[in-house]
N, C-alpha and C positions, 0 to 999 in steps of 0.2 A: 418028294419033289426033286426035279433034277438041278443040276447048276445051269443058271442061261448061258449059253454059247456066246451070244449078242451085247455082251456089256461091256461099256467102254470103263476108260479110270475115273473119269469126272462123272460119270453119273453114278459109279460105286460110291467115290465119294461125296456126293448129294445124299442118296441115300442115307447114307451112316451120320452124315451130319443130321438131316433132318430128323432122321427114324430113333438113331443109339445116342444119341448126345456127343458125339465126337465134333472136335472144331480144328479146323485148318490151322498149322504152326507153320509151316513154311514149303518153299518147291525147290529143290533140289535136282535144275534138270529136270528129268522126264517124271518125277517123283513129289506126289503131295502127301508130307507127312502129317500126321494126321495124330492128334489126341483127346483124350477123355478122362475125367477125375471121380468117373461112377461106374462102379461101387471102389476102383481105386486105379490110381494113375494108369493109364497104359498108352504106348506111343505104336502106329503103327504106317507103314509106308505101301503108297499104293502107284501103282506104276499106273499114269496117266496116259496111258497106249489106247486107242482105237476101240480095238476088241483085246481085251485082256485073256489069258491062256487059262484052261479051266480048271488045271492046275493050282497058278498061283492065285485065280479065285475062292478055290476053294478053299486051300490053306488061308485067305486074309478071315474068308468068313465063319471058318473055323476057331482062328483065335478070335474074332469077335465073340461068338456063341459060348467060347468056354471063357472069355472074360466077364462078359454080362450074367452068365449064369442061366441059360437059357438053350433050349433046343435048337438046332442047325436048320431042321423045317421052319420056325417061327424066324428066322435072318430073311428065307427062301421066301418068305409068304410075302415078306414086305418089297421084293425084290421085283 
């Protein structure tokens, strides 16, 4: 699957909240940081821009897929 062009920060972080178990800690400016305690702590920051660059999507959904332990297709499916 490809990365969507089209995703803004706030519905990346819907997703991950609803989908990965991640929850909102705080916004920092243009940034909602974001964490999760499964399968172990991990803090991650997601820049609340428009359309996010496909770049830094991909690196966010990267370390999501190798924190949960899980293939980068199955982030993509749910996306």
């Amino acid at each position: 699957m490809k990365i969507p062009r089209d995703l803004s920060g706030q519905e990346l972080v819907r997703i991950l909240c609803r989908n990965w178990d991640y929850q909102i800690v705080h916004q920092v400016g243009n940034h909602v940081v974001l964490e999760t305690k499964r399968p172990s702590h991990q803090r991650i920051a997601v820049p609340a821009h428009r359309n996010l660059r496909v770049g830094t999507l991909a690196a966010i959904l990267k370390s999501v897929a190798k924190h949960k332990q899980v293939e980068l297709r199955e982030i993509l499916s749910g996306l």
